[in-house]
C-alpha atoms as a printed R data frame, in Angstrom:
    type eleno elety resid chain resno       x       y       z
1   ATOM     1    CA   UNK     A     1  65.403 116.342 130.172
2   ATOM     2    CA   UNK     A     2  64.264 114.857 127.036
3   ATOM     3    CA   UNK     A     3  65.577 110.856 126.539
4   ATOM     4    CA   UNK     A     4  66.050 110.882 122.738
5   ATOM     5    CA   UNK     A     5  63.269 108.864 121.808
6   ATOM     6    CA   UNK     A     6  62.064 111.689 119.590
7   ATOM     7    CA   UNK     A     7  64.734 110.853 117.643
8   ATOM     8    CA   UNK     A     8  63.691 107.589 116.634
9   ATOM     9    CA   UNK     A     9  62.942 107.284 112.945
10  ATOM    10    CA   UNK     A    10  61.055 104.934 110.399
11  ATOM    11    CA   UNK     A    11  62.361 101.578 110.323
12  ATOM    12    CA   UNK     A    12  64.516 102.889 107.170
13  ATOM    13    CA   UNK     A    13  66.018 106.359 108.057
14  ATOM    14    CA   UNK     A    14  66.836 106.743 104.369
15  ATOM    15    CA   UNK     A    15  70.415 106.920 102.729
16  ATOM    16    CA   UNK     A    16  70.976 110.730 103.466
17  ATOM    17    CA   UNK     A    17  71.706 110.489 106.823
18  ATOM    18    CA   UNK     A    18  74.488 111.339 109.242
19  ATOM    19    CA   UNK     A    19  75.746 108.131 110.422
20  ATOM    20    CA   UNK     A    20  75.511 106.848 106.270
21  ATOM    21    CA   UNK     A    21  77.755 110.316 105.976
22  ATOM    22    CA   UNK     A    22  80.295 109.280 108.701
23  ATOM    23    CA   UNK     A    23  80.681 105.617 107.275
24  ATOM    24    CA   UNK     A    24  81.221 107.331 104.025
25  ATOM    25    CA   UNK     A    25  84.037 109.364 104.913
26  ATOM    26    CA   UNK     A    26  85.639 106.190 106.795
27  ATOM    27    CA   UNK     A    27  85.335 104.144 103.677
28  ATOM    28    CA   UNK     A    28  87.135 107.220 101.870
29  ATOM    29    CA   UNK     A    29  89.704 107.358 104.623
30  ATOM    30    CA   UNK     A    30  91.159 103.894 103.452
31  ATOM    31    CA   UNK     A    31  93.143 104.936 100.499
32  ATOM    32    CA   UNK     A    32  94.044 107.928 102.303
33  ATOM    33    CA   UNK     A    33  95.806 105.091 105.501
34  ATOM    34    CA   UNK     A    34  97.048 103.133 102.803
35  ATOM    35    CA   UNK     A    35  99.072 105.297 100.963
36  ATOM    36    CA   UNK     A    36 100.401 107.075 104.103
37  ATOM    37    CA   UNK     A    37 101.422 103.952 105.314
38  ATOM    38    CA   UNK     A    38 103.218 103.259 101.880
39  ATOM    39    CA   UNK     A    39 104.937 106.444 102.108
40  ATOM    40    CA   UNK     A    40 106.173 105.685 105.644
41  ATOM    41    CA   UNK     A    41 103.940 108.425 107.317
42  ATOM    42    CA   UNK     A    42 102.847 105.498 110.450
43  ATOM    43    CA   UNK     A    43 102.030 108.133 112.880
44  ATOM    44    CA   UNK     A    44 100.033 110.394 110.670
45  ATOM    45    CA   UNK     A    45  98.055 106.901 109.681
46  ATOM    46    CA   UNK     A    46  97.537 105.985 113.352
47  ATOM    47    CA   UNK     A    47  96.250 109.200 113.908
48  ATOM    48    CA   UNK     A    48  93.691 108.246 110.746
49  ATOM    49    CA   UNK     A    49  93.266 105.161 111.709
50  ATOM    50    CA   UNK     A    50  92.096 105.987 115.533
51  ATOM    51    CA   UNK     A    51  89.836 108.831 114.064
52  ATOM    52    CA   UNK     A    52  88.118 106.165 111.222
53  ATOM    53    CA   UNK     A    53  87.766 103.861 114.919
54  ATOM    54    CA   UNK     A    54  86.113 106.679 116.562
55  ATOM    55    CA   UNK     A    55  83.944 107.467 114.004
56  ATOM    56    CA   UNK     A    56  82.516 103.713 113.542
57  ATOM    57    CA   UNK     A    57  81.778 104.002 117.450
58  ATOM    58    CA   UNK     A    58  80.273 107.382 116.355
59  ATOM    59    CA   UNK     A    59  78.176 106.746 113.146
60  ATOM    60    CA   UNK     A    60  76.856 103.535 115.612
61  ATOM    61    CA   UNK     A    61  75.841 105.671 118.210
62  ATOM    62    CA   UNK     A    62  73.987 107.635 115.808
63  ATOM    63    CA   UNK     A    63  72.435 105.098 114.416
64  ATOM    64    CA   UNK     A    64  71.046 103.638 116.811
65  ATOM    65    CA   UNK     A    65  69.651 107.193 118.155
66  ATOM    66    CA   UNK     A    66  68.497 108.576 114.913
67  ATOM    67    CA   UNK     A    67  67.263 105.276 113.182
68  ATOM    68    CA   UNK     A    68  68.849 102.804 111.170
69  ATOM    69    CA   UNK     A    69  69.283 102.409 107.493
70  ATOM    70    CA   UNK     A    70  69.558  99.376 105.160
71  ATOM    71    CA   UNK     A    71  72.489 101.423 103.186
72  ATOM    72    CA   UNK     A    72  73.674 101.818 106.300
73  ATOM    73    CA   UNK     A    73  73.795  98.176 107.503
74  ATOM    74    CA   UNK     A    74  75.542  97.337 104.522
75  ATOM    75    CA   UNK     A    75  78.181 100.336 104.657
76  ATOM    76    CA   UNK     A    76  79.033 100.457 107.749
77  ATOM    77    CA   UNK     A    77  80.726  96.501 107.914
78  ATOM    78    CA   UNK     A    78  82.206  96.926 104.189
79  ATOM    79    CA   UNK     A    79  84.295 100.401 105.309
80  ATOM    80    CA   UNK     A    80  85.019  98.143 108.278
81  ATOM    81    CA   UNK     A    81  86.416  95.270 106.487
82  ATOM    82    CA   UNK     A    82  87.589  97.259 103.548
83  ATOM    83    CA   UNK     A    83  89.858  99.380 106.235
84  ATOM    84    CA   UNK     A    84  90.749  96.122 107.971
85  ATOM    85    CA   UNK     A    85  91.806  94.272 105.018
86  ATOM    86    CA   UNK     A    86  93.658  97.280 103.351
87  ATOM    87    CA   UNK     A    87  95.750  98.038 106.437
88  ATOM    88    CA   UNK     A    88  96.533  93.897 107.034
89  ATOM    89    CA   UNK     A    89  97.556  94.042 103.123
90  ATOM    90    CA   UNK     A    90  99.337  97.425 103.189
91  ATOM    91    CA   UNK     A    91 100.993  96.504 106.979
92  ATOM    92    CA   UNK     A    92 102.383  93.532 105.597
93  ATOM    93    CA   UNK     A    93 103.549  94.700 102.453
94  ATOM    94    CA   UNK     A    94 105.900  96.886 104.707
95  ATOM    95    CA   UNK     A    95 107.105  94.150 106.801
96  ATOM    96    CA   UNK     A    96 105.426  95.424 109.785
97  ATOM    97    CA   UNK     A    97 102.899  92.303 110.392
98  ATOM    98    CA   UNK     A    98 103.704  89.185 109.142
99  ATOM    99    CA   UNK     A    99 102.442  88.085 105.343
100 ATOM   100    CA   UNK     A   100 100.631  85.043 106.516
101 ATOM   101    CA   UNK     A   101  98.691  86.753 109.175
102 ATOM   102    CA   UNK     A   102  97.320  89.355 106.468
103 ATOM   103    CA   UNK     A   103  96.293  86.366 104.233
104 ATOM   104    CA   UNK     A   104  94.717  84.752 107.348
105 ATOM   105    CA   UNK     A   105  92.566  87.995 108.058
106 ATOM   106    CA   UNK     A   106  91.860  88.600 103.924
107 ATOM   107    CA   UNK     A   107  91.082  84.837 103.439
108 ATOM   108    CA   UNK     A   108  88.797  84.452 106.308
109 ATOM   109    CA   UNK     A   109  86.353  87.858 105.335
110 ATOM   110    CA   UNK     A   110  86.767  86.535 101.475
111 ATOM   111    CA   UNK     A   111  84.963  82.873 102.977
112 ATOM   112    CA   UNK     A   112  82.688  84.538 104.845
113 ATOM   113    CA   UNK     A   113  81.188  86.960 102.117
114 ATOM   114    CA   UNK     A   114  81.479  84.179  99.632
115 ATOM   115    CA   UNK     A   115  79.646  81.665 101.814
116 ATOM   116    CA   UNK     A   116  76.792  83.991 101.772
117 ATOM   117    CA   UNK     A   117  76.853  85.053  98.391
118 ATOM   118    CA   UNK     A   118  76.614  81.230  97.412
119 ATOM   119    CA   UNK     A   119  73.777  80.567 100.246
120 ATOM   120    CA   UNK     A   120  72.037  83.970  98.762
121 ATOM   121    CA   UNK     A   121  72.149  82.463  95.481
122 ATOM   122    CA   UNK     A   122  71.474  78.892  96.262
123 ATOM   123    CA   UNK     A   123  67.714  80.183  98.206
124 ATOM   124    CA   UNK     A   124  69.413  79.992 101.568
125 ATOM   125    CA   UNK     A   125  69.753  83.770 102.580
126 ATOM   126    CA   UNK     A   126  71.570  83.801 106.100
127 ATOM   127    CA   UNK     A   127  70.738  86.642 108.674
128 ATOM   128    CA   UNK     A   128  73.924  88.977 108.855
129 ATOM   129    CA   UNK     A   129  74.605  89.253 112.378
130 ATOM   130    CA   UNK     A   130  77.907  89.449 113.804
131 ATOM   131    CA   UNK     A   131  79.401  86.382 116.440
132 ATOM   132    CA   UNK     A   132  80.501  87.094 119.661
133 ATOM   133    CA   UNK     A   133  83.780  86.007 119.028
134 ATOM   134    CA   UNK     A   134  83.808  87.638 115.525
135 ATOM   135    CA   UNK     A   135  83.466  91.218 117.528
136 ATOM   136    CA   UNK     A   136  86.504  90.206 119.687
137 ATOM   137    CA   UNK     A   137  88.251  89.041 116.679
138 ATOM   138    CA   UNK     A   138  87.554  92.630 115.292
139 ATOM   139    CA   UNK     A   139  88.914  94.395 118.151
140 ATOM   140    CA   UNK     A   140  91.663  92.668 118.157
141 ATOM   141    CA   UNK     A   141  92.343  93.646 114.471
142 ATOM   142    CA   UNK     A   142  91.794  96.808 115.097
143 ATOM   143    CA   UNK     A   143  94.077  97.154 118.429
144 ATOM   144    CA   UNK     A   144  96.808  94.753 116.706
145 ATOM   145    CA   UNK     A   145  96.584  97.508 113.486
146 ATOM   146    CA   UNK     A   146  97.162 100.372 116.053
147 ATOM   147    CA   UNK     A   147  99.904  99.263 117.438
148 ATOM   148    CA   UNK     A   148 101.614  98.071 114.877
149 ATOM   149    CA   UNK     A   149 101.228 101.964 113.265
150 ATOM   150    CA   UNK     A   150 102.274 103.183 116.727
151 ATOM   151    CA   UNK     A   151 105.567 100.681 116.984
152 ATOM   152    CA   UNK     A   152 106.652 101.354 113.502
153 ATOM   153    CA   UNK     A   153 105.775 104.949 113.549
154 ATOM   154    CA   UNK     A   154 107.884 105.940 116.771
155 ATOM   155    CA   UNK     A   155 110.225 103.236 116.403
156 ATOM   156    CA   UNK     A   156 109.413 101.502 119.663
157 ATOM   157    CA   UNK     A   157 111.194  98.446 120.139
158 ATOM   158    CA   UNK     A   158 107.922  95.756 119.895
159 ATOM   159    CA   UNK     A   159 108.997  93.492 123.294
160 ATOM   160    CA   UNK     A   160 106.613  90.892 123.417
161 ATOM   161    CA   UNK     A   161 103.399  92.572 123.589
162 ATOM   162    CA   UNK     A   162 102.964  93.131 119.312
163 ATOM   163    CA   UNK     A   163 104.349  89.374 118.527
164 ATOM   164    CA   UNK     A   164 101.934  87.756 121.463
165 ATOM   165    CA   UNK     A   165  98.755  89.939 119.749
166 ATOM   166    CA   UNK     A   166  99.902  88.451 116.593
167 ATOM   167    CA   UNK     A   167  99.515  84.915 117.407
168 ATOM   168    CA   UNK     A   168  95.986  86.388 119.449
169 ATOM   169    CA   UNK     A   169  94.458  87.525 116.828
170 ATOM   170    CA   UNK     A   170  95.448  84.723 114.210
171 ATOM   171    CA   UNK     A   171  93.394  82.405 116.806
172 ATOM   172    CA   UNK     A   172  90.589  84.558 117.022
173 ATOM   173    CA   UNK     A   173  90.715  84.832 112.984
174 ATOM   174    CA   UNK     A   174  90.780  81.349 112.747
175 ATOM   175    CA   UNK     A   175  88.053  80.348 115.572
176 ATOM   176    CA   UNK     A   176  85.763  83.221 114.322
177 ATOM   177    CA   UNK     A   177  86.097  81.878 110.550
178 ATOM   178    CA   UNK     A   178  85.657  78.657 111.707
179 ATOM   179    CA   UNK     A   179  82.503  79.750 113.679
180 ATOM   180    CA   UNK     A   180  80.539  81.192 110.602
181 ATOM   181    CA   UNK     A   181  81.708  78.063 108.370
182 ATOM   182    CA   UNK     A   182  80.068  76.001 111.251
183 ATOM   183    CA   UNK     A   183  76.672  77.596 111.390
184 ATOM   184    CA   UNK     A   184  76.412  77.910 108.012
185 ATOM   185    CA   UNK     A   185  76.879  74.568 107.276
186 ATOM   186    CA   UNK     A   186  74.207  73.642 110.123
187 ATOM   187    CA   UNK     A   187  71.800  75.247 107.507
């Protein structure tokens, strides 16, 4: 049984490749989950929203089995973010997460990318790799996006579960933030 290491590219698989394709079509999913959300249609943006999930886990497998690209490590965080932010944004402008926590999440990316565009154009170009805690924290934004879809789109009375993941990922925004600010100012 062959163990895929045929499939191993060049350091650079190039920009025409499938995971680049799949990242693609998740960063032209947002406007698609934002104006279904806008237009009340939760469920149908859950069910885009869990396929755009699967795909990142998909276009990552890939990746990793076909070679990576530099489009591709750039991509593949901005449809991430860009699908984050938009749902926060678009969530809260429909009263179904709170306002502040959608500035929190906006804010914190808007530091981040800033902080390295300044290092980047100071002569102090950080590595881009992702925290521990900034992958939890992006989990978390992802299941506290789902079910807030799922809630408002079946009309499911929230309990405690949606407020509780609220206040969890606000902390894990905040401690992640904090986290890059930290390391980068260690440079």
């Amino acid at each position: 049984m062959p163990d895929g290491s045929h499939l191993t590219r060049a350091p650079d698989a190039g920009v025409l490749t499938v995971p680049n394709m799949i990242t693609f079509a998740r960063l032209c999913a947002v406007p698609v989950a934002v104006w279904l959300v806008l237009h009340g249609a939760m469920m149908p943006a859950f069910a885009l929203f869990t396929a755009a999930g699967l795909s990142d886990a998909l276009d990552g497998y890939l990746a990793r089995r076909m070679g990576t690209s530099r489009l591709g490590a750039v991509l593949d965080p901005a449809a991430d973010k860009a699908l984050l932010a938009s749902m926060y944004v678009t969530l809260a402008a429909m009263h179904v997460l709170p306002d502040w926590l959608a500035i929190l999440v906006v804010f914190r990316d808007a530091v981040i990318v800033g902080g390295l565009v300044v290092l980047w154009a100071t002569g102090t170009p950080m590595p881009i790799r992702p925290l521990g805690i900034s992958k939890l924290n992006t989990l978390l934004q992802i299941v506290l996006v789902g079910g807030a879809l799922l809630v408002a789109g079946e009309k499911i009375p929230p309990g405690a579960a949606l407020p509780v993941l609220i206040w969890v990922v606000a902390a894990s925004t905040l401690v992640s933030g904090a986290a890059y600010v930290w390391i980068a100012a260690r440079r």
